[in-house]
C-alpha positions as CSV (number, residue, x, y, z in Angstrom):
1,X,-22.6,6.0,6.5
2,X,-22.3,9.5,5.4
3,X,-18.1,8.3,4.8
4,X,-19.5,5.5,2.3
5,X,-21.9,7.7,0.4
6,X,-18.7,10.2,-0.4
7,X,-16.6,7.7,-1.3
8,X,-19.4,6.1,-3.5
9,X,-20.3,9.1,-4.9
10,X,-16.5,9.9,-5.5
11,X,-16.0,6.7,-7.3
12,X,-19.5,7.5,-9.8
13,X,-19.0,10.8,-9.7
14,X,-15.1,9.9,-11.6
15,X,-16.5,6.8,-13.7
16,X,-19.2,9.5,-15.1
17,X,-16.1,12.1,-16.4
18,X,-13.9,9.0,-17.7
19,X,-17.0,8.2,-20.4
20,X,-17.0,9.3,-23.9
21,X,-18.8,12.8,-24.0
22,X,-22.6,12.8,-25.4
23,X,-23.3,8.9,-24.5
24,X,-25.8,7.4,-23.4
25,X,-23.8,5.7,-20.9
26,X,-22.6,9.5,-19.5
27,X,-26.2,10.2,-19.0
28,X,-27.1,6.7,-16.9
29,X,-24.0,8.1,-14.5
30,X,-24.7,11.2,-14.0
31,X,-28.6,10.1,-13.0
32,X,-26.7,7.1,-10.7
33,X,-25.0,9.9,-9.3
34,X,-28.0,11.8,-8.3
35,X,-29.5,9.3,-6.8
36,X,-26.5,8.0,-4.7
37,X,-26.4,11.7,-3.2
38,X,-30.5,11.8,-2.6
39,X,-30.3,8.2,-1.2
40,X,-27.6,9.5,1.2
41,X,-29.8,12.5,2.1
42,X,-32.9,10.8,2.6
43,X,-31.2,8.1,5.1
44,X,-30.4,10.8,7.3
45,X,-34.2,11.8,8.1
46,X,-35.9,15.0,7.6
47,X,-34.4,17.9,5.6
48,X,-35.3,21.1,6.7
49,X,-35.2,24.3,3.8
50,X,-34.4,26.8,6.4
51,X,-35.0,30.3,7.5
52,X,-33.3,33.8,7.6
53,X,-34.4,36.8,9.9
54,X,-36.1,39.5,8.3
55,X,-37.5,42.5,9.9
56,X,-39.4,40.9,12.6
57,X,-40.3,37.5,11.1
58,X,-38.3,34.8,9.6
59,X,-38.3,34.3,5.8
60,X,-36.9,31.5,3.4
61,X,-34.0,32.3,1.8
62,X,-34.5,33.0,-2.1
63,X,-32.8,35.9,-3.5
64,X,-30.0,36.3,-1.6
65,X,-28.5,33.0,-2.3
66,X,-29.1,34.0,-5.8
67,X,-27.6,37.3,-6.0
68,X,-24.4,35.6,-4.0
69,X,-24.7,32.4,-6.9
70,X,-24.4,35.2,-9.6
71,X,-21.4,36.7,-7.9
72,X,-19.6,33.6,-7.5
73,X,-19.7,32.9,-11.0
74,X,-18.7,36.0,-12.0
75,X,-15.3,35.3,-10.2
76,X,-15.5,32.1,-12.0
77,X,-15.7,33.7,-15.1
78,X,-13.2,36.0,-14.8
79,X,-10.8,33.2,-13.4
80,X,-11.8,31.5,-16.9
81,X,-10.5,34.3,-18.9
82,X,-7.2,34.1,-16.8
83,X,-7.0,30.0,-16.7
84,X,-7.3,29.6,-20.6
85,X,-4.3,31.3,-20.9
86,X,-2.2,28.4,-18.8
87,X,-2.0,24.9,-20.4
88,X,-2.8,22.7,-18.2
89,X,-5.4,23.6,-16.6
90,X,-6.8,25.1,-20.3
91,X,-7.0,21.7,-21.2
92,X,-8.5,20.4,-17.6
93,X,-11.4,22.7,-18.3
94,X,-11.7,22.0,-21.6
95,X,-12.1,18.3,-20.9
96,X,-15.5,19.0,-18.5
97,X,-16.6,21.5,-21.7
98,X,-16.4,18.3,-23.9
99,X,-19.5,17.5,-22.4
100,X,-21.1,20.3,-23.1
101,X,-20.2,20.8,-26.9
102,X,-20.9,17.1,-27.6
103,X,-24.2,16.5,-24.9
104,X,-27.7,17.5,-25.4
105,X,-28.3,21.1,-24.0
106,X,-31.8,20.3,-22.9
107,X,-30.5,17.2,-20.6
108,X,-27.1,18.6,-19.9
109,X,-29.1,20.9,-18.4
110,X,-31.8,19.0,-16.4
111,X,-28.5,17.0,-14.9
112,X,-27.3,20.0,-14.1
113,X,-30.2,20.9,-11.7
114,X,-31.2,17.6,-10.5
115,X,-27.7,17.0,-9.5
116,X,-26.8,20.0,-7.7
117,X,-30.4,19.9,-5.6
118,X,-28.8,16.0,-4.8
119,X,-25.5,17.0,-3.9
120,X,-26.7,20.0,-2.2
121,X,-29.5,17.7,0.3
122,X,-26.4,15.0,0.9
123,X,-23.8,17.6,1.6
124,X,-25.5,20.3,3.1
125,X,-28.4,18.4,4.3
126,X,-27.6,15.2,5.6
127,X,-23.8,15.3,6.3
128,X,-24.2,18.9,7.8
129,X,-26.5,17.7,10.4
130,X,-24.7,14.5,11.1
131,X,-21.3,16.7,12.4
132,X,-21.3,18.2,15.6
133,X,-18.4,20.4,15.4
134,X,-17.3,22.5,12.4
135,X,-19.6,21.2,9.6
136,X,-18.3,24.0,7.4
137,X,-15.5,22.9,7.1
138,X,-16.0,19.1,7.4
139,X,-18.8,19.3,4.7
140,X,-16.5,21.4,2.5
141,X,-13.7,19.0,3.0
142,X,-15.8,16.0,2.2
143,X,-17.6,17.9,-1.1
144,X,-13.6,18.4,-1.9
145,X,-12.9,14.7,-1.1
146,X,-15.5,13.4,-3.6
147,X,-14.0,15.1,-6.6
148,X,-10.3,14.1,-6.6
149,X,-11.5,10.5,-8.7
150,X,-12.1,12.4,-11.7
151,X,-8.2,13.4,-12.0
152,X,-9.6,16.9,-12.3
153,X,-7.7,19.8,-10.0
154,X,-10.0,22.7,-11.5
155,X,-13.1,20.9,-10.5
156,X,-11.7,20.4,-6.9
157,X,-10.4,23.6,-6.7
158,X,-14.2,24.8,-8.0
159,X,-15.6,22.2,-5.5
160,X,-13.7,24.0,-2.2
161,X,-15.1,27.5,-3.0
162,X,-18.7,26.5,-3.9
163,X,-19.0,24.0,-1.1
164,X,-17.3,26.5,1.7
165,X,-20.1,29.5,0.6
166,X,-23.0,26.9,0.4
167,X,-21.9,25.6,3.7
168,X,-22.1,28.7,5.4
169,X,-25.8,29.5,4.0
170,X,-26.3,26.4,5.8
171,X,-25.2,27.3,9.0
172,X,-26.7,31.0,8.6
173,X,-29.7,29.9,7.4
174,X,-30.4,26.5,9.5
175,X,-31.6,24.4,6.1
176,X,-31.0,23.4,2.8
177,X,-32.8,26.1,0.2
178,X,-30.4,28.5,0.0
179,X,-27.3,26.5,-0.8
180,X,-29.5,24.6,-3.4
181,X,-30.1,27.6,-5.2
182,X,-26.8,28.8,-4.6
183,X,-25.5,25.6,-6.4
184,X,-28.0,25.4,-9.0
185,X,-27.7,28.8,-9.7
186,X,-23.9,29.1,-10.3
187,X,-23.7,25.4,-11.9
188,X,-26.4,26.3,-15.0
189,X,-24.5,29.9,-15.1
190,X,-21.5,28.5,-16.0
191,X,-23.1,25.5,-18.4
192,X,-24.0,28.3,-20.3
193,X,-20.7,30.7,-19.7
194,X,-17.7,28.7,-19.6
195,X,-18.1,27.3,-23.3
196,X,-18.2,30.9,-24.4
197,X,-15.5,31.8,-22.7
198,X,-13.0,28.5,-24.0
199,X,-14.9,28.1,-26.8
C-alpha cells in the first residue's frame, strides 16, 4: 500500500509541476496531491503527534522543530545564493519560482501548508510506522523517490535533506508534530525567500 501511494503521489506530484504556472488546473493538483498523501496516512490508522522529555515530564514538540525549520532554510538560502550562479540548476529553481511569481500568494500559500501537514502524516506518519527496520532512511528514500517525476534534481536534492531531518524528529520524538512543523516551517520560509533571492 504505502509503495502505491508513493508512486501515485510521484506521478500527481510531477503532472502538478508540468502545468502552466497560476492555472486553475495547477491548483486542482496540488489539492489532488494533498489528499492522495492524507488518504495514505489515514489508511494506516492512528497518527500519533508525539512527545519529547523535558525535565521530568514529557512535552510536545513545538519550538524546537521550529528553531531547527529556520535553520534549515537558512542553509537553503545560502545554497540559493551559490546555485543561481550555475545554469542549470539556476534555471531548475527558477522553473518551481514560476509558480510563485505567476500564482496567487494567498493560495500558494494555503497549498503550501496543507501539503506539507499531508506529506508530512503519509511519510512520517504512516509509512514511518509501517517499516520495522531503518524508517529514517526508508522514509527518506521513499520522500526522495516521489520527486524524481517532476524532472527536477534541486527539488530531490531539497527533498533528501528535509525528509532525513523530519525523519529523525520522528524517531526522537515518537509522532508526527514536530516534523510537520519542521516542514511547514521551512516550506512557507522559502515561498517567501527564494523569489527574493532569484528574483
Amino acid at each position: 500500500m504505502t509503495v502505491v501511494v508513493v508512486l501515485v503521489g510521484g506521478a500527481v506530484l510531477g503532472w502538478s509541476l508540468r502545468l502552466e504556472p497560476g492555472s486553475d488546473t495547477f491548483y486542482v493538483a496540488t489539492a489532488t496531491l494533498a489528499v492522495v498523501w492524507t488518504l495514505g496516512a489515514v489508511a494506516s490508522g492512528p497518527l500519533h503527534p508525539g512527545r519529547i522529555p523535558r525535565d521530568s515530564t514529557h512535552a510536545r514538540p513545538v519550538v524546537a522543530p521550529i528553531l531547527l525549520a529556520l535553520l534549515l532554510a537558512a542553509v537553503f538560502v545560502v545554497g540559493g545564493l551559490v546555485v543561481r550562479e550555475i545554469e542549470v540548476p539556476d534555471r531548475q529553481v527558477r522553473s518551481v519560482l514560476d509558480f510563485a511569481d505567476r500564482g496567487s500568494i494567498p493560495l500558494l500559500l494555503v497549498i503550501t501548508i496543507v501539503n506539507g501537514i499531508a506529506e508530512e502524516l503519509f511519510f512520517r506518519g504512516a509509512a514511518f510506522a509501517a517499516i520495522p527496520r531503518h524508517p529514517v532512511a526508508w522514509t527518506t528514500l521513499a520522500y526522495f523517490v516521489a520527486t524524481p517525476a517532476t524532472g527536477n534534481v534541486m527539488l530531490a536534492f531539497a527533498a533528501i535533506l528535509l525528509g532525513l531531518l523530519c525523519g529523525l524528529q520522528r524517531r526522537a520524538s515518537g509522532g508526527v508534530l514536530a516534523p510537520i512543523l519542521t516542514h511547514v516551517t521551512r516550506s512557507v520560509t522559502m515561498l517567501f525567500a527564494l523569489p527574493a533571492i532569484f528574483g
